[in-house]
NUROKE-884054 format. One line per field, with one value per residue (C-alpha): x, y, z; residue number from 0. Coordinates in steps of 0.25 Angstrom, whole numbers, m for minus. Layout:
c1	(X|...)
c2	(Y|...)
c3	(Z|...)
num	(NUM|...)
% end
This chain:
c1	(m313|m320|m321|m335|m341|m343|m357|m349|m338|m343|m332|m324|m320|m307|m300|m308|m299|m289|m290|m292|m281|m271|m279|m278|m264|m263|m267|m261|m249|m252|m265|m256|m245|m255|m264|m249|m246|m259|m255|m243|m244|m239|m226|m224|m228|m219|m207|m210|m210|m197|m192|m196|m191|m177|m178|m178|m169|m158|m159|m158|m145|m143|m132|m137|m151|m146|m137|m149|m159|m149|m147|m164|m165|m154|m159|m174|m170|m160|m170|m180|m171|m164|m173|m183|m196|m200|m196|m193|m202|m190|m188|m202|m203|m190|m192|m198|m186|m176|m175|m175|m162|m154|m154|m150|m138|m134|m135|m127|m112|m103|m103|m108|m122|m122|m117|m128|m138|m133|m133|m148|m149|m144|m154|m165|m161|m165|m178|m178|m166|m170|m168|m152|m149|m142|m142|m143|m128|m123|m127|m122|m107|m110|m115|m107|m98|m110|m113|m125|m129|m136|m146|m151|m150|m158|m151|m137|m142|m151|m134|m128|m137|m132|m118|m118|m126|m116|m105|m107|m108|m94|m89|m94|m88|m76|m79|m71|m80|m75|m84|m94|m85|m84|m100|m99|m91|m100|m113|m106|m101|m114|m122|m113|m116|m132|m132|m134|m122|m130|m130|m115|m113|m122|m114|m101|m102|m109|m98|m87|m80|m85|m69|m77|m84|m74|m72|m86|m89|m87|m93|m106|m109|m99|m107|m120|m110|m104|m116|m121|m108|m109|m124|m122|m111|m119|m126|m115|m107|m93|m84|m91|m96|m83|m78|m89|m85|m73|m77|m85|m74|m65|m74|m78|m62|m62|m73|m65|m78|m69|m79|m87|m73|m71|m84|m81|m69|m75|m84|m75|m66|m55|m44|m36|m47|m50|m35|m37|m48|m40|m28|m36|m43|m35|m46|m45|m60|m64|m54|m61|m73|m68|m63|m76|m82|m70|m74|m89|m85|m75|m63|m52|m41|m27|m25|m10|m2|m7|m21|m18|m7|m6|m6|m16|m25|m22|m25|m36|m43|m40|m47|m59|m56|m55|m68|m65|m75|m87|m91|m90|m98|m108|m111|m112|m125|m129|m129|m134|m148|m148|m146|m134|m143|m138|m150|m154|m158|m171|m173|m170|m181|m192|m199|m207|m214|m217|m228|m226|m220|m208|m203|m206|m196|m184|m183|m176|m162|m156|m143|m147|m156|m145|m135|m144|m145|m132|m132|m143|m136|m123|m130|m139|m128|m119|m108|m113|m103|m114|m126|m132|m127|m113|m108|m116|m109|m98|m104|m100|m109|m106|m93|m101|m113|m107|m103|m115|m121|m110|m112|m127|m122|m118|m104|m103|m114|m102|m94|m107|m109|m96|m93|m107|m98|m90|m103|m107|m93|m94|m83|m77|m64|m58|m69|m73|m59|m60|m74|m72|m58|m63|m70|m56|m54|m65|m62|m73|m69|m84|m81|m66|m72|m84|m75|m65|m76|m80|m69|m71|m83|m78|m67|m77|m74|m65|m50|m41|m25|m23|m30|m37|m44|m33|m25|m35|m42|m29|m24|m38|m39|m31|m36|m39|m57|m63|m74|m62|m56|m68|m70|m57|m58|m72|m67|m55|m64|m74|m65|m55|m67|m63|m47|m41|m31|m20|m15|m28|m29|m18|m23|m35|m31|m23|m35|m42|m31|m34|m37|m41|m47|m63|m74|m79|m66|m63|m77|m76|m60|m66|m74|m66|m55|m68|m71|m57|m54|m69|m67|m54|m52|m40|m34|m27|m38|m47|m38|m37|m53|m54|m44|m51|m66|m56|m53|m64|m71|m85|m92|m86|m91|m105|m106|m110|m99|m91|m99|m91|m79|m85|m91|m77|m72|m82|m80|m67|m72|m84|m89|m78|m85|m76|m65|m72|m71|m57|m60|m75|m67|m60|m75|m77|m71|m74|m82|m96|m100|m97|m94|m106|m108|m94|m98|m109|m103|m93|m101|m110|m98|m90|m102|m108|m113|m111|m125|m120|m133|m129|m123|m135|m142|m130|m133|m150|m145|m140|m152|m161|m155|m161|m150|m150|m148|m135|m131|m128|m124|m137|m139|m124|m130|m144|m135|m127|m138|m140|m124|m125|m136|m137|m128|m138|m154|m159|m150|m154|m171|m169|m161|m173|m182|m175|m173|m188|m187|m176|m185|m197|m190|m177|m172|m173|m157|m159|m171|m162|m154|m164|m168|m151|m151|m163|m156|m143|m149|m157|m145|m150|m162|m174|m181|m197|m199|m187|m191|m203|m198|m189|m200|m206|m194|m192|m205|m200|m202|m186|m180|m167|m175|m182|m168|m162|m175|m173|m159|m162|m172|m160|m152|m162|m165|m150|m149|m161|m170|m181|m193|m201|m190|m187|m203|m201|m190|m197|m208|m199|m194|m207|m209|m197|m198|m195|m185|m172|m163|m173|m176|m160|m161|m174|m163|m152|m160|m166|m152|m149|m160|m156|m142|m134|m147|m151|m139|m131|m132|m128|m128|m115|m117|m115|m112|m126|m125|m114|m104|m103|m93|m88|m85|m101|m105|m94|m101|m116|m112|m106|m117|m126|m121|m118|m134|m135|m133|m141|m142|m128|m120|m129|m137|m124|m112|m107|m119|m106|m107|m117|m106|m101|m113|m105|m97|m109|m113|m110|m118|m127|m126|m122|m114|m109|m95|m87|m74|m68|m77|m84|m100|m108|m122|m130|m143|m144|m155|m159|m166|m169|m156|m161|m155|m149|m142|m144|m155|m154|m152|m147|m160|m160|m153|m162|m177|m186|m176|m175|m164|m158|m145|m132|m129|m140|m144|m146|m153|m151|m157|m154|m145|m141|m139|m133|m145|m136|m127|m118|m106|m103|m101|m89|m96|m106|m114|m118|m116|m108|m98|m100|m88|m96|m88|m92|m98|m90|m102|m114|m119|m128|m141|m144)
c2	(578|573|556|552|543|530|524|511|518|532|538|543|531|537|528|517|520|523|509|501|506|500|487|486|481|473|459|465|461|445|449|458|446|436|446|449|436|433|445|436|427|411|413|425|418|407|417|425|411|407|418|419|403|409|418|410|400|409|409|395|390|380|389|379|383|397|399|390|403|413|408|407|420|428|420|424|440|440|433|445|458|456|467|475|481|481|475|460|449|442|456|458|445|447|460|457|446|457|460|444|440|454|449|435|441|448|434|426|421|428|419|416|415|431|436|431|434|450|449|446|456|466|464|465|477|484|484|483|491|503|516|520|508|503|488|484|488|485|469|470|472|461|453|440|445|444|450|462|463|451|457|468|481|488|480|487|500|499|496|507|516|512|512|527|530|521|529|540|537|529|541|550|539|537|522|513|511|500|488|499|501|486|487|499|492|480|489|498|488|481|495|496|482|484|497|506|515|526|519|516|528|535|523|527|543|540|532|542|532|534|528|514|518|518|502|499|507|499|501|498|508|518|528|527|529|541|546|546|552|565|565|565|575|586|583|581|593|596|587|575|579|580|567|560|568|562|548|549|553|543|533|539|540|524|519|531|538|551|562|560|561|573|579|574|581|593|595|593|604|594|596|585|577|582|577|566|562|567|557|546|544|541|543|556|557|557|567|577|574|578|590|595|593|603|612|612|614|626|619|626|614|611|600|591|580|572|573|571|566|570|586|587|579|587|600|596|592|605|611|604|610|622|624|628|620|624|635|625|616|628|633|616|615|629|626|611|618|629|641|648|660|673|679|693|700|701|687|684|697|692|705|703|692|702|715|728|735|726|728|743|743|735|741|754|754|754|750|743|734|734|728|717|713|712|702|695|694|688|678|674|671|668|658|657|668|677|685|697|709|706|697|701|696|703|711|726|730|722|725|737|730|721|736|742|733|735|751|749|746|757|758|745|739|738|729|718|720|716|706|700|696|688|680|678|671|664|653|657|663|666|671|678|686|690|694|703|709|720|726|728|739|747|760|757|750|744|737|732|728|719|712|709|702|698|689|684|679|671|664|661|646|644|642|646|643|658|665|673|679|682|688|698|702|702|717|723|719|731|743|754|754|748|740|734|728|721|717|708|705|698|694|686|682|676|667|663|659|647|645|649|657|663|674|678|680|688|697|700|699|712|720|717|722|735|745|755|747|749|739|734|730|723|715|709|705|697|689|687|681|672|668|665|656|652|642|641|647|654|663|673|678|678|688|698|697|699|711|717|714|721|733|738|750|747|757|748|735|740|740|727|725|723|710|703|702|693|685|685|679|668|663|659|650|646|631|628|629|632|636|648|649|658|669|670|673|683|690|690|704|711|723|724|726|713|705|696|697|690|680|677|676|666|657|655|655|645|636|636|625|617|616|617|617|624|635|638|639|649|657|656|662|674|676|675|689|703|714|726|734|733|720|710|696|689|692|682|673|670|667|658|649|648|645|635|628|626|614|602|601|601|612|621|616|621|635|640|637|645|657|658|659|671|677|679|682|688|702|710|707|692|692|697|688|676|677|676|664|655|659|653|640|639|643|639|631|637|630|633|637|648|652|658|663|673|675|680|688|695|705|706|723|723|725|717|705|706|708|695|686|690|688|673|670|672|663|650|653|653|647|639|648|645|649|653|662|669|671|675|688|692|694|702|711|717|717|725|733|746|742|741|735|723|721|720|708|703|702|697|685|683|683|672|663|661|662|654|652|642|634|638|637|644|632|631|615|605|590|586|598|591|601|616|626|634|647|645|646|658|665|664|668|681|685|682|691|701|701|701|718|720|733|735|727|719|733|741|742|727|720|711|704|695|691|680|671|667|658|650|648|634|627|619|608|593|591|578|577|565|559|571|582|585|586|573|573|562|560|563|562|575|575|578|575|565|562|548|548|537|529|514|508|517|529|538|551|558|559|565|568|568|565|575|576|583|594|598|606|604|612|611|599|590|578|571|557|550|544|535|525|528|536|536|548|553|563|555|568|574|590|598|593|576|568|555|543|532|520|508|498|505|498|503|495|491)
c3	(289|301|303|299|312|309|314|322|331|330|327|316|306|304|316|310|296|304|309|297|290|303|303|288|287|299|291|278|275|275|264|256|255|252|241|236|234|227|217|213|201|205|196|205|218|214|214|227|234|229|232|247|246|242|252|263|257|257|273|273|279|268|258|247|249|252|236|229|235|232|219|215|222|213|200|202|205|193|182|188|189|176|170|178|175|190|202|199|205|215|221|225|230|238|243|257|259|257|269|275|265|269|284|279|273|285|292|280|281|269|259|243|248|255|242|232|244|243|229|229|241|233|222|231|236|223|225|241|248|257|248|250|257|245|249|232|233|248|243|230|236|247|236|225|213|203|191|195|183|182|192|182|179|190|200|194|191|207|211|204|211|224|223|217|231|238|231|235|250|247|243|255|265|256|256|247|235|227|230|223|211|208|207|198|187|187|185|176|168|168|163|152|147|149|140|154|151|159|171|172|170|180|190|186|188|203|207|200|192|176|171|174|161|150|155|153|139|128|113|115|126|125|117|125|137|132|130|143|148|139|143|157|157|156|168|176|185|182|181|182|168|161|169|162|148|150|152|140|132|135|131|118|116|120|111|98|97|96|89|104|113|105|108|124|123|117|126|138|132|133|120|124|122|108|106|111|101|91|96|96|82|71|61|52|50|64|65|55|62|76|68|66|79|85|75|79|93|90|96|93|92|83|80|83|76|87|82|70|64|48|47|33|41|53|45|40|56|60|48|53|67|61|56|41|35|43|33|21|29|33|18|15|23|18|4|8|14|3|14|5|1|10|16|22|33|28|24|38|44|33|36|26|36|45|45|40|51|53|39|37|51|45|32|39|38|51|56|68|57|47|57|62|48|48|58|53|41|47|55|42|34|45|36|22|17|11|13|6|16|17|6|m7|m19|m26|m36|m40|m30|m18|m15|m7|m3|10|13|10|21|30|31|34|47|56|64|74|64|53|62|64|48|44|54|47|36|44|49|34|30|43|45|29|34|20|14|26|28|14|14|27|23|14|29|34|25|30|39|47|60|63|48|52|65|61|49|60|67|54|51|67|63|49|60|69|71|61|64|52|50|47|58|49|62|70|59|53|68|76|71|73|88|92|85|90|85|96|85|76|89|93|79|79|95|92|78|86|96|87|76|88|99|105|100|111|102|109|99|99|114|114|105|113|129|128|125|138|144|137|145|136|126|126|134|121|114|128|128|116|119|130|122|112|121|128|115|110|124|125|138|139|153|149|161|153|144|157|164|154|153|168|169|158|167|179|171|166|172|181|169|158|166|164|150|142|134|148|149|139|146|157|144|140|153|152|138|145|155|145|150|159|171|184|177|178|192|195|186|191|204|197|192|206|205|195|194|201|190|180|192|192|177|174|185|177|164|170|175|163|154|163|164|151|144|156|161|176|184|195|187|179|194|198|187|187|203|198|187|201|207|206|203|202|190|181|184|172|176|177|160|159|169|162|150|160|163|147|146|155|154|137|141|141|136|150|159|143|147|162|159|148|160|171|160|160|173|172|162|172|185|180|179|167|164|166|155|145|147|147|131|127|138|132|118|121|128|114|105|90|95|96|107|105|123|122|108|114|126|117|109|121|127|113|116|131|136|139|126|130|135|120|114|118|118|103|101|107|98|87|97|98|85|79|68|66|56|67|61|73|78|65|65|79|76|66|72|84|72|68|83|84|73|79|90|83|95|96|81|79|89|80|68|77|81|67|61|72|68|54|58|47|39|50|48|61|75|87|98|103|107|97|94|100|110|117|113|117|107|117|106|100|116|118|107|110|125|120|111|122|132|121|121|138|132|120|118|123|115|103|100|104|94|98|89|84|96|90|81|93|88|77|89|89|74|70|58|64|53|50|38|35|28|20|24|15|24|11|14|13|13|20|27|42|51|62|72|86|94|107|119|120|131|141|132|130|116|103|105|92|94|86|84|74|64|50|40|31|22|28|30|39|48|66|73|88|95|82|80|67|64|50|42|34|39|26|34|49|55|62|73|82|81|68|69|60|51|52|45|37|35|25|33|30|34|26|14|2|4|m12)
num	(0|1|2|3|4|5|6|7|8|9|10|11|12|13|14|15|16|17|18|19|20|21|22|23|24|25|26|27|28|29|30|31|32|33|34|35|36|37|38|39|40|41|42|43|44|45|46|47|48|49|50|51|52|53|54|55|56|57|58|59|60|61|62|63|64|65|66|67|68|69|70|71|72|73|74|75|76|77|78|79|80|81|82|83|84|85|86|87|88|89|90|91|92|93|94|95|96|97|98|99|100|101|102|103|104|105|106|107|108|109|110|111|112|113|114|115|116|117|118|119|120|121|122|123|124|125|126|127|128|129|130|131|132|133|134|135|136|137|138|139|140|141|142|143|144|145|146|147|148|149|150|151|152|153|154|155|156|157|158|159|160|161|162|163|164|165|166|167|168|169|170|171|172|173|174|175|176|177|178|179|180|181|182|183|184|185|186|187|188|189|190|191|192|193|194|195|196|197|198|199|200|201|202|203|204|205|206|207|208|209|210|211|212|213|214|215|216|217|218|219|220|221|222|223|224|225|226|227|228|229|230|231|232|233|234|235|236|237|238|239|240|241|242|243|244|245|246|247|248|249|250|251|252|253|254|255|256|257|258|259|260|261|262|263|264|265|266|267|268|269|270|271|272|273|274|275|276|277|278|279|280|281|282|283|284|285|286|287|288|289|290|291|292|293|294|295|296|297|298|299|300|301|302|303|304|305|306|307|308|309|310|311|312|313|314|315|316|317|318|319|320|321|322|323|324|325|326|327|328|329|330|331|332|333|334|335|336|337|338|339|340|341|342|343|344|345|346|347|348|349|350|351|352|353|354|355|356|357|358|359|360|361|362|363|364|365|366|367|368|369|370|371|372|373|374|375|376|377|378|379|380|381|382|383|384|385|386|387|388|389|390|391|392|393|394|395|396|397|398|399|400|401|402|403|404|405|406|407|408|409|410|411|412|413|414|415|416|417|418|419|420|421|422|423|424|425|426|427|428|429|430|431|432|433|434|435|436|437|438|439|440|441|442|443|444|445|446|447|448|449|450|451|452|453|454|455|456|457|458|459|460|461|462|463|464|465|466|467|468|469|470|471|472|473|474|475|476|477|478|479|480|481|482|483|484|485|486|487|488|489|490|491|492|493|494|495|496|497|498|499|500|501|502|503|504|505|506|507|508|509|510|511|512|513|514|515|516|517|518|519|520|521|522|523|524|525|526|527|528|529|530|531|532|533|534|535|536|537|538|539|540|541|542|543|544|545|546|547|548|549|550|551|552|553|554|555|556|557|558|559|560|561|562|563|564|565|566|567|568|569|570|571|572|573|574|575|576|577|578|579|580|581|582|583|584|585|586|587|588|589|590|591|592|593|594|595|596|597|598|599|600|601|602|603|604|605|606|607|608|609|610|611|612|613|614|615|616|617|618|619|620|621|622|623|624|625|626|627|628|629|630|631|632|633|634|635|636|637|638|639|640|641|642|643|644|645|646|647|648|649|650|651|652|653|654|655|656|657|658|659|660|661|662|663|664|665|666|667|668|669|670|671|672|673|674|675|676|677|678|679|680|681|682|683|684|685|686|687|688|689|690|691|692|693|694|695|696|697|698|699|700|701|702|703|704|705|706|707|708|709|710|711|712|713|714|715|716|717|718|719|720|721|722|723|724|725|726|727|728|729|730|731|732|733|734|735|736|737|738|739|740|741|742|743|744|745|746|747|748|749|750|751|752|753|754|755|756|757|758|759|760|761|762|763|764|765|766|767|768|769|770|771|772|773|774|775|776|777|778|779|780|781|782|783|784|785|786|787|788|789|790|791|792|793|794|795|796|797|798|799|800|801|802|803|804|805|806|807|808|809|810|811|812|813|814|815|816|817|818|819|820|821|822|823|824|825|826|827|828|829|830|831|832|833|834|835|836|837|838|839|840|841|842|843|844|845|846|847|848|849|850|851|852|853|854|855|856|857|858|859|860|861|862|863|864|865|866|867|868|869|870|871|872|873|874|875|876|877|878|879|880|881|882|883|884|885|886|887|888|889|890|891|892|893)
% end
């Protein structure tokens, strides 16, 4: 825009502004001192005099006048930075001297005198030091002996913050750095005494040297300390995290708050550990408890005379460890919530909810129907030992009628029906066994082969003396019927996940190493024996699973089956991260053809549950590509990201939002596999954002993108009767109708959402999500990648792959127990679970709750919290089975 002329010079008046705005500050400065010093109140004015007065006695070259200004000057900056809101006064007021007093102290002799002036030096320099230059701390180690404390907490927490920088350049210059540790163990000892156990934390990991900690710990702070450490490990990279686990651990073992080392040691995989705990508390009780909590987490672990000294009581820990009473404690919360009534397909469909046509549809009497009731059935009923299919009571008429159903079923359908019974008796081994005996007498192998998986199913999570399992399965697995062997393979598979049983690895190996035994048998071997040695790297097993990989004809590599022998592989190595490593070398030659898909499959496995950042970006890299056709590995690697990213709240709110992405720029083979993704990262929790997008991926044009949306929606829903999803499936079933492969996926995921009568769940984490079962993890992984090929395997003949869920199925209850571990009702409060981690004071750790009576239910998300202070109990985190003992400090108010 062109100047306007101005009428007294004629030209433009921009020099004329141009001009005014130099001029202006020319006779500035003086005004702006004098308008600032009219500003100040006279208390204020008082102050900034002294303080120049102090300023220019400490020049003087009297010492006495010298000390005497020192001293004023450090009493009126203490008084003022004891607590700061914002800058103190004395720090203003000294701020144009800063640079007058550092060119004194280059002049002064060594003495007394120079230390208390860097001392105040230093303190100045909080507020006025160049960025980096790091002069709070170069005085501070010039300075006197004093305690830093008594400058105030920004002062030491400014301080900290520069010797981590310094640190570091230490480090680079391999510079000796222990004038620095020296400082480190006064702030860090005077953090832990102001209630800032955050901050000496943070100090002590930047400067490498976290032992320091169990010094400074005492009873007071040790459990807010802890806390912190577990919070942070999960945003810490390998191994710094388990270094912190450790620490945490130690001092949790220190301060004998055992059932929190346990869970440490757990968590770290670590047995000698769980030993150790074991070792170190003497107290029966607490012993039971710690029982339980292996039980939960489906450690398979004997116990010694070490551990325990007396062999009845040592008989009746491993009991516990054994898992005997979880379907006592099951039906106890059924009966307590009046849920023991069997139900039926149908009371699950409620066609009657829905128009005509749906109805006229279902009433036909097909087998594709019938067999998805079946599974509806099992899942229903999943553990209460009967239902009105397979168990009808024992009248003359029945002894036919479990048969009856059985034989509407066709061929391969047989098998899923009886194993159903083994879901129905789930975790009641005795009367499981005897329940499925009378199907071994049948001449039909599809019969033989589902009760062998039946009896699979009852083990499943239970460990028994006898070896019920091994004894009844073993024989079967080399028969000459392809469908009875992968009966007792899976069977074997399922009750001895996680045990590491070596008899039972024997059994299997040879048949990998079978060269004429067919692709199918050989599949599910590998799983099994991934399942069976779930992360225990074990070299052997992986061997003969790669021989078999190497083996196999290119043709037979194409079919899906041949995908579960990567899966197998994977289990192995299942969250133990770079011990992956040589055998993905070895996957480096395999066939062109399976190559990249057991790359994949190794690299989610290894890593899951970790919630590695850069491996969930590896994987989000290969989901970028465009292939060509009849490539499969970016189906395992969208279900990677899942895997490894279900680890903590924020890395699970991330990966939903890049599988939207996925889903909108993606191949069709990478949307298929988004919907079993989202499903697995809202196991059992029904999250409202990716409700809807399954509900919108369940009408999608590609039937197999609809297929797995609708699967997931069971999946989120699992176990939690969610009304809006049930309302959701049954609307997709009069949708569906006439589509029989997509309306057997409506009733799938319908038997899944009111799995166990809602009193189950299929999250594999626990105790406050801190704990991940490695077998319930092993089992949704396998289901899931049995659906990667819907119509293959699930719609195929192998529909009793679904059977892995039951890996996962825990009661997701709180059931309180006496001293005498009989149940004990008393009123408990649930609600919300918050985060505490970090926060000042003793914050709630729940919000909106509301109090109940145990047992009682948790749905994902909640926390519990004892409503009376009548008993103590002996797990800091109330889930599953929760020992009571008597307070001996509570009194009756009269």
């Amino acid at each position: 825009m062109a100047p306007t002329p101005d009428p007294k010079n004629g030209e433009g008046s921009k020099t004329t502004r141009d001009e005014a705005s130099v001029k202006v500050p020319a006779k500035d400065p003086k005004k702006k001192d004098e308008k600032k010093d009219d500003d100040l109140s006279e208390e204020d004015l008082a102050l900034k005099q002294q303080l120049e007065l102090y300023v220019e006695r400490v020049q003087d070259p009297d010492q006495g006048l010298q000390k005497v200004a020192l001293e004023s000057m450090r009493q009126e900056i203490r008084t003022s930075t004891s607590s700061m809101t914002s800058v103190p006064k004395p720090l203003k007021f000294l701020r144009p001297h800063y640079g007058t007093l550092k060119a004194y102290y280059e002049t002064m002799a060594e003495s007394d005198l120079k230390k208390y002036l860097a001392d105040i030096l230093s303190v100045l320099a909080l507020t006025m030091s160049a960025e980096g230059e790091r002069e709070s701390l170069k005085y501070r180690l010039l300075g006197s002996e004093g305690d830093i404390g008594s400058w105030g907490h920004e002062y030491v927490r400014n301080l900290a913050g520069e010797i981590a920088q310094e640190y570091v350049k230490r480090q680079n210059e391999e510079a000796p750095i222990d004038d620095l540790m020296e400082l480190v163990q006064q702030i860090v000892a005077f953090h832990m005494k102001h209630n800032a156990e955050p901050e000496a934390v943070d100090l002590l990991m930047e400067v490498e040297d976290l032992d320091l900690l169990v010094e400074h710990v005492d009873k007071t702070n040790f459990k807010r300390t802890c806390l912190y450490l577990t919070g942070a490990a999960k945003y810490l990279p390998g191994p710094d995290d388990m270094l912190v686990l450790d620490i945490a651990y130690m001092i949790y073992v220190k301060f004998e708050e055992y059932p929190n080392a346990l869970q440490i040691a757990l968590f770290l995989d670590n047995l000698q550990y769980v030993k150790q705990v074991f070792q170190a508390c003497d107290d029966l009780l607490r012993k039971k408890q710690f029982c339980y909590i292996l039980a939960r987490h489906g450690t398979s672990f004997e116990l010694d005379d070490q551990m325990c000294a007396d062999d009845g009581d040592r008989e009746v820990l491993q009991e516990i460890i054994n898992n005997t009473k979880l379907n006592e404690g099951y039906l106890t919360l059924a009966r307590d919530i009046e849920v023991m009534e069997a139900k039926s397909p149908e009371d699950i469909y409620k066609a009657h909810l829905l128009d005509g046509r749906a109805s006229a549809g279902a009433s036909v009497d097909s087998a594709r129907q019938n067999l998805a009731a079946t599974f509806v059935n099992a899942f229903v009923n999943a553990g209460f030992g009967q239902d009105k299919l397979m168990t009808v009571a024992s009248d003359s008429t029945a002894s036919g009628s479990s048969g009856n159903w059985l034989f509407k079923n066709k061929e391969h359908g047989k098998a899923s029906a009886a194993a159903s019974l083994g879901m129905i008796l789930l975790w009641d081994v005795d009367s499981g066994l005897a329940q499925l005996d009378k199907y071994f007498h049948s001449s039909d192998s599809h019969v033989i082969s589902g009760a062998l998986l039946g009896v699979g199913i009852v083990n499943c999570g239970i460990k028994n003396d006898c070896d019920p399992a091994l004894a009844l399965l073993g024989h079967y697995v080399d028969k000459e019927d392809p469908s009875i062997r992968i009966g007792a393979i899976m069977g074997l598979g399922i009750s001895y996940a996680g045990t590491q049983n070596e008899q039972i690895g024997e059994k299997l190996t040879p048949i990998l190493n079978d060269g004429n035994a067919p692709l199918d048998v050989i599949a599910f071997t590998a799983i099994s024996l991934g399942l069976i040695y779930v992360g225990s790297c074990n070299e052997e097993v992986a061997q003969n699973i790669i021989f078999a990989l190497m083996e196999r004809s290119e043709s037979e590599l194409g079919e899906p089956l041949a995908r579960l022998l990567p899966l197998g592989l994977g289990l192995l190595y299942l969250g133990k991260q770079e011990s992956v490593e040589a055998t993905a070398e070895v996957s480096k030659t395999f066939n062109e053809k399976i190559r990249q898909h057991c790359d994949m499959t190794l690299l989610s496995c290894a890593y899951a549950g970790t919630g590695n950042v850069l491996k969930v970006q590896n994987l989000l890299g290969h989901c970028a590509q465009h292939l060509d056709k009849g490539k499969t590995h970016q189906g395992p690697a969208v279900l990677g990201i899942a895997m490894v990213a279900m680890a903590e709240e924020l890395g699970l709110e991330m990966a939903i939002r890049s599988l939207e992405h996925l889903l909108q720029y993606g191949e069709q083979n990478i949307r298929r596999a988004v919907p079993l993704a989202l499903g697995l990262l809202c196991i059992s929790n029904p999250k409202v954002n990716v409700m809807d997008t399954l509900s919108r991926l369940s009408h999608d044009t590609d039937t197999e993108v609809a297929m797995a949306a609708i699967i997931s929606l069971g999946l989120i829903g699992a176990g939690t009767n969610n009304a809006r999803i049930a309302g959701m499936l049954r609307n997709l079933s009069s949708y569906y109708y006439k589509d029989a492969s997509l309306l057997f996926c409506v009733r799938i995921a319908q038997g899944l959402v009111h799995m166990g009568k809602g009193l189950l769940t299929l999250n594999p984490y626990h105790s406050d999500r801190f704990l991940l079962s490695p077998t319930a993890l092993a089992g949704l992984i396998t289901m899931l990648h049995v659906c990667l090929d819907m119509k293959a395997i699930v719609l195929g003949k192998y529909h009793y792959a679904l059977y892995f869920l039951v890996l996962a199925m825990q009661p997701r209850m709180l059931l309180t127990v006496d001293e005498n571990l009989k149940p004990l009702s008393v009123p408990v409060r649930v609600g919300q679970a918050v985060d505490v981690v970090g926060q000042a004071g003793r914050p709630k750790t729940i919000t909106g709750f509301q109090t109940h009576s145990t047992p009682v239910l948790l749905s994902a998300g909640d926390r519990a919290e004892l409503a009376t202070e009548k008993y103590i109990p002996l797990s800091p985190i109330l889930e599953g089975f929760v020992i009571l003992k008597e307070n001996p400090d509570y009194r009756e108010d009269s």
